[in-house]
N, C-alpha and C positions, 0 to 999 in steps of 0.2 A: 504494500500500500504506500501511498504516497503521501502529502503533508497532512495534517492535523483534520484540513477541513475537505479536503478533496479525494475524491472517486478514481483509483486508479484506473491507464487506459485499459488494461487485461479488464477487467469489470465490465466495463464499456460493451469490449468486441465479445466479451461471452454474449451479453445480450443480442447482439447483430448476428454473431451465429448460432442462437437457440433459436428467435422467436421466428424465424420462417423454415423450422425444420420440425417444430416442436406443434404444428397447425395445420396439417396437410392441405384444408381445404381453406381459401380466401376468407368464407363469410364469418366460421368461429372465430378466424386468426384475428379480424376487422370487429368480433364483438366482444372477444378480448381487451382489445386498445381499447374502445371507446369506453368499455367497464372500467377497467385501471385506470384511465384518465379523466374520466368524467370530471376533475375538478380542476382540471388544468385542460378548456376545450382550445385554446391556443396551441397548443401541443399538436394538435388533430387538424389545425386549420391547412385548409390544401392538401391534405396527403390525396394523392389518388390511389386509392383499393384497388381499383381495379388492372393496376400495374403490380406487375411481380412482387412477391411477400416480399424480398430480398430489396429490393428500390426501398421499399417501404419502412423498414427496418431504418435502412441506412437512414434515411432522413429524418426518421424522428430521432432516432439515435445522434445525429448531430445536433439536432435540437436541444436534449437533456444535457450533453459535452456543454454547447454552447452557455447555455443558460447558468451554468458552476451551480455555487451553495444552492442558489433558486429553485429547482430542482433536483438537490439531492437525495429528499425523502421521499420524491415519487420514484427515482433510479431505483431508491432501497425495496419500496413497493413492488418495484415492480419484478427485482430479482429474487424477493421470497416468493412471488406469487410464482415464478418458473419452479424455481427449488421445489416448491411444495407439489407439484406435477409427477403421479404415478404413475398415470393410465393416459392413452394416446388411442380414446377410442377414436376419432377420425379414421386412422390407419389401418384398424384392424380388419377391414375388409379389402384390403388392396392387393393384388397378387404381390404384390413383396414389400408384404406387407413386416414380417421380419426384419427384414434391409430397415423397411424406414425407421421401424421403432426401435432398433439400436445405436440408428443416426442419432434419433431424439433423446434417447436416455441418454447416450454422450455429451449430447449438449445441455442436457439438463445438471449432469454431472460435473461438468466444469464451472456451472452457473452456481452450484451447491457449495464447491469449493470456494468461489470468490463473498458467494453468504458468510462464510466461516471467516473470512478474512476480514471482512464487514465488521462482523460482529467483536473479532479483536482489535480493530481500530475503532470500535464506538466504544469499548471498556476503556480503550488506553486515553481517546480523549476523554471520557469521565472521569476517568482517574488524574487527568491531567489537571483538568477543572477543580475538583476536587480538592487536588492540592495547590492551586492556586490561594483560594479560596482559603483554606485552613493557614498557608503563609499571615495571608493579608490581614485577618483578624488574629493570630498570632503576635503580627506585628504592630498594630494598634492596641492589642492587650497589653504590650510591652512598654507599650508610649505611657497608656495609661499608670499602668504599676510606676513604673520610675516617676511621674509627674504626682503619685503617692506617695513617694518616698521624701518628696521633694516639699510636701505641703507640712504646713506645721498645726494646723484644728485636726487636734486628735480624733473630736468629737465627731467633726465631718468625714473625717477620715473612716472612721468605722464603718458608717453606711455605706461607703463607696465602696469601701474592701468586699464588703457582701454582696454589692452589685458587682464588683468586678469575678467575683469566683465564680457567679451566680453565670456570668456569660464565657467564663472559661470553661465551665462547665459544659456548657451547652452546645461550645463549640466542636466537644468531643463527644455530643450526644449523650452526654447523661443523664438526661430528662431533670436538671433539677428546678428544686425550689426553694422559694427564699425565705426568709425566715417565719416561725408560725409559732405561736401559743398556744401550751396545752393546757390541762386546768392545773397544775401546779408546777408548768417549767415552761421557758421561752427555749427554742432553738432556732440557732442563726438559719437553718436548711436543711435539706433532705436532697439525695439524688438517688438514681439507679444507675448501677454498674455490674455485666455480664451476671444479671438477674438478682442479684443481691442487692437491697434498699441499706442505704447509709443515712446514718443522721450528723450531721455537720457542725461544727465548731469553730470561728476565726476568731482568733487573736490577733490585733496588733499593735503590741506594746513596748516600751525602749526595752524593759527585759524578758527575759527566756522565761517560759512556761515554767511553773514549779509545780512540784507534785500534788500540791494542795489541790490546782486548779485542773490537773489530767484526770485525779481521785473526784470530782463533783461529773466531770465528763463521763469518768465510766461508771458512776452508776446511773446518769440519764439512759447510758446507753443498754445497762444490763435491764434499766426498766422497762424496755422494748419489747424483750424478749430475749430467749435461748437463743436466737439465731441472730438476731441486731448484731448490727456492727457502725461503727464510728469513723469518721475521719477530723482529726483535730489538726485545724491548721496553723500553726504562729508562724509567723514573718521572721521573729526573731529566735527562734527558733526553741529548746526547750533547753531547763537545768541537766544536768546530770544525773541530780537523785532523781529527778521524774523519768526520765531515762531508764533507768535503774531499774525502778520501783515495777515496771512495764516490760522488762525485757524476757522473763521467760511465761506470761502469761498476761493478754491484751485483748480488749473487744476493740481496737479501736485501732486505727492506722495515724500516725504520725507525718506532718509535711511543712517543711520549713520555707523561707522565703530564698533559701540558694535551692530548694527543689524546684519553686515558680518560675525561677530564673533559665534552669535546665530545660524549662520548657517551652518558656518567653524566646528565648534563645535558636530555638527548632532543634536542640540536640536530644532531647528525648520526645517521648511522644507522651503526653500526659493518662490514657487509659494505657499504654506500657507500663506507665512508673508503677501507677497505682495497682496493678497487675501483680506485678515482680514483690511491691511491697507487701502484698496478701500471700502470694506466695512464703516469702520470707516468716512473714506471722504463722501463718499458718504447720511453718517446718520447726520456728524454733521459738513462740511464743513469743516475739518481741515485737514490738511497735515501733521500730525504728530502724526505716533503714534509709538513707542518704542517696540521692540520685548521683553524685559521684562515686558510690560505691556500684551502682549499677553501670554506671560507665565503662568503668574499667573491667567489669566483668566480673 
């Protein structure tokens, strides 16, 4: 295939030599067309039918080249509707009649292959997209945070921190939400992550979390349930003895403001980290693990 947005020419001449091998007789091949195009009658304007399937071809086939992107979804159209072609009852009563229908399944077969081809250059441009797109608000979450770090109303600061995870979050699909009151506790959030709901925690304070305030966390968190899990975030990241206190048995995941940054950054992917970090809980009971220790492997 060829660039990002265009039809290569093999694509093209499959269709030129399917559709007048694939119709034996004029009037189907001509109610073909005008079905498949009916919403592009420009397409159809001037052709003459009643000249060879093969003229016929060729012209509109220059027409869909000509037209580029304009006509790239009717091209697409129009080579699943070949691909999808089993049967060549036209044929089937023509004394060689064999011959023809192995012309046509040939040519259907080539037409099949360039579908496949199709279909890998539409992933790759969605993937392309994709990650356009996840850069670009990666890189305005980054503007944001630093333009965070840089402000001095702790007080304003707070809500923004929440609005800012709240769409970091989202940009990695995590379905969250912002913060909500229960009848005897406030939480900053909730998201879902690879089917497991978390309830959320932002800090951001000149100092490290201390165990006092990971110990009010997890039992928000154990009041969930058996299965709840937590993710506590501070910016500045946590004491020691909360560290500690949390390392061979945790409901809850740990993530500091040099993990935001790993991901501000584009060097990690944020549903990786937090991945790797459950993992980690999960193998050795602790709640803390560093996206540079993830880095390095």
């Amino acid at each position: 295939m060829q660039g990002a947005g265009r039809i290569a020419a093999g694509a093209f001449q499959a269709l030129r030599d399917a559709l007048p091998v694939v119709f034996w007789y004029k009037r189907p091949f001509e109610a073909f067309l005008r079905a498949a195009l009916r919403e592009h009658p420009e397409l159809l304007a001037g052709l003459d039918f009643a000249a060879p399937k093969r003229e016929v071809t060729d012209a509109l086939v220059d027409r869909l080249v000509a037209g580029g992107d304009r006509y790239r979804a009717t091209t697409v159209a129009l080579i699943e509707d070949l691909a999808a072609r089993e049967r060549f009852s036209d044929m089937e009563d023509l004394d060689d009649a064999p011959v023809r229908i192995d012309e046509a399944r040939r040519a259907v077969a080539e037409v099949r292959r360039w579908r496949a081809l199709l279909a890998d250059q539409e992933r790759a441009r969605s993937a392309a997209s994709a990650g356009r797109a996840l850069a670009e608000g990666l890189a305005d979450l980054r503007e944001r945070f630093l333009a965070l770090q840089a402000g001095t109303d702790a007080a304003a600061r707070g809500g923004a921190f929440e609005t800012f995870l709240h769409d970091l979050f989202a940009l990695f699909d995590l379905d969250p939400r912002l913060s909500y009151r229960l009848e005897r506790e406030e939480l900053d959030g909730a998201l879902t992550f690879d089917t497991d709901d978390y309830v959320v925690e932002a800090k951001w304070r000149r100092k490290p979390t201390d165990r006092a305030t990971l110990d009010v966390f997890a039992a928000k968190v154990r009041r969930k349930g058996k299965n709840a899990l937590g993710i506590f975030v501070s910016v500045n990241g946590f004491t020691a003895a909360a560290i500690e206190e949390y390392r061979h048995s945790t409901p809850f995941l740990t993530v500091d403001g040099a993990d935001l940054m790993a991901v501000l950054d584009q060097r990690l992917r944020l549903d990786d980290l937090l991945r790797r970090k459950k993992r980690h809980a999960n193998e050795t009971g602790s709640c803390w693990l560093p996206a540079a220790a993830v880095l390095v492997g």
